[in-house]
Backbone as CSV, one residue per row, in Angstrom:
resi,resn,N_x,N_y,N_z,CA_x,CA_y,CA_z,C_x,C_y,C_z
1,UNK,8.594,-12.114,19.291,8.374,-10.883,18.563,8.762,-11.089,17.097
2,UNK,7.739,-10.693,16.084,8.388,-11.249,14.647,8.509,-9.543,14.232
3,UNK,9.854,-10.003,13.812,10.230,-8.410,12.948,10.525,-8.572,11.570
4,UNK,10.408,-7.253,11.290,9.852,-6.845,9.953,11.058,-7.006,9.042
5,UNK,10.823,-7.386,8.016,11.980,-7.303,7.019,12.115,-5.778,6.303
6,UNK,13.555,-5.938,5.850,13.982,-4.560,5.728,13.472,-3.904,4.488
7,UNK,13.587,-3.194,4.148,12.773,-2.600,2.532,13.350,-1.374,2.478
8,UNK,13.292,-0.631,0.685,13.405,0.708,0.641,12.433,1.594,0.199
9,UNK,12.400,2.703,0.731,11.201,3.703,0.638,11.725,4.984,0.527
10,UNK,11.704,4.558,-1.197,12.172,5.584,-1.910,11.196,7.329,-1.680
11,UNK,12.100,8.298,-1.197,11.041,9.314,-0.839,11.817,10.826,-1.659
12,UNK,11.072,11.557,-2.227,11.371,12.997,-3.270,11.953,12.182,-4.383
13,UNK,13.369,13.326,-4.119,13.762,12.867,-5.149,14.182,11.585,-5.779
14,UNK,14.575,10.647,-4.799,14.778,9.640,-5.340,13.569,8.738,-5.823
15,UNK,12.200,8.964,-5.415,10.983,8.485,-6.062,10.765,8.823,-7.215
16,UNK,11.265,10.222,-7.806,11.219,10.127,-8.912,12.120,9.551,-9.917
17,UNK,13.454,9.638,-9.494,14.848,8.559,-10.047,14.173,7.038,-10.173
18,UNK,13.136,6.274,-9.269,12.702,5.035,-9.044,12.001,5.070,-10.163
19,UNK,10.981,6.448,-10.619,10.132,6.235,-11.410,10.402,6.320,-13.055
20,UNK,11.440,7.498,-12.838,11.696,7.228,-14.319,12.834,5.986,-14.797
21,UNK,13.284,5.262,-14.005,14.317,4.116,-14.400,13.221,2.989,-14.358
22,UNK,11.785,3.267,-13.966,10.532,2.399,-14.249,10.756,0.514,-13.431
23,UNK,11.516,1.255,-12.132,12.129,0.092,-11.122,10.306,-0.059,-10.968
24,UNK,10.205,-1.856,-10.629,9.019,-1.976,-10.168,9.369,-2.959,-8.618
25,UNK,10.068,-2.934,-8.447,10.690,-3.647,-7.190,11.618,-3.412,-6.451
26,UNK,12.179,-3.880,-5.311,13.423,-3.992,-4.665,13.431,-4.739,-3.435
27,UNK,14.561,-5.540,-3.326,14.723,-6.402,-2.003,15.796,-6.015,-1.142
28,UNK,15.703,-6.454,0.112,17.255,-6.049,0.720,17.557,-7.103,1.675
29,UNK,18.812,-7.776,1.374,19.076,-8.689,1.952,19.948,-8.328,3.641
30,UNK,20.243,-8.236,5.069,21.190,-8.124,5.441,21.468,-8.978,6.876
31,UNK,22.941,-9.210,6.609,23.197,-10.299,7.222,24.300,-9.955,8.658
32,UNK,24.539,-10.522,9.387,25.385,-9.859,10.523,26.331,-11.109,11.147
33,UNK,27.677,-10.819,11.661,28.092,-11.626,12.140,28.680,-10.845,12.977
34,UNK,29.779,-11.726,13.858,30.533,-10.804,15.670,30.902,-9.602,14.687
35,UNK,31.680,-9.142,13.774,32.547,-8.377,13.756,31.962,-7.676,12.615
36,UNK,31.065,-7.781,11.763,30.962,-7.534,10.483,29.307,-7.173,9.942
37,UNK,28.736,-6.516,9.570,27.455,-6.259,8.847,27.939,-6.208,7.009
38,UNK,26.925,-6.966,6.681,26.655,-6.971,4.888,25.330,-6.533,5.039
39,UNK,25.140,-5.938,3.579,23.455,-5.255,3.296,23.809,-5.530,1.736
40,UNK,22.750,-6.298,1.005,22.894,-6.108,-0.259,21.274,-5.641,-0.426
41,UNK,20.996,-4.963,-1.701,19.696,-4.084,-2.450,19.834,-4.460,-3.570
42,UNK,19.042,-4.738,-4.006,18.808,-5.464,-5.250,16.775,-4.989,-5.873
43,UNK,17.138,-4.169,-7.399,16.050,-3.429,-7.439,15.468,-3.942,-8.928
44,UNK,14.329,-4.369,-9.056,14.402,-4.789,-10.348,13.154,-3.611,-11.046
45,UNK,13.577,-4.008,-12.425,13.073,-2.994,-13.615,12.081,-3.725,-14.753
């Protein structure tokens, strides 16, 4: 089964916060181990 990588989907208000800071991207990295979850977002302009 291939799964989907994670993404953000910016929706109201924050689509418009996306639009006027004129972001044209964003990635999201996240990683997991036994005890612990990381998520980094990273949005470029």
């Amino acid at each position: 089964m291939k799964m989907e990588s994670p993404y953000i989907n910016p929706l109201d208000s924050l689509k418009k916060i996306f639009s006027d800071l004129k972001i044209i991207g964003s990635h999201v990295s996240i990683a997991d181990e036994t005890d612990y979850i990381v998520a980094f977002a990273i949005i470029e302009t």
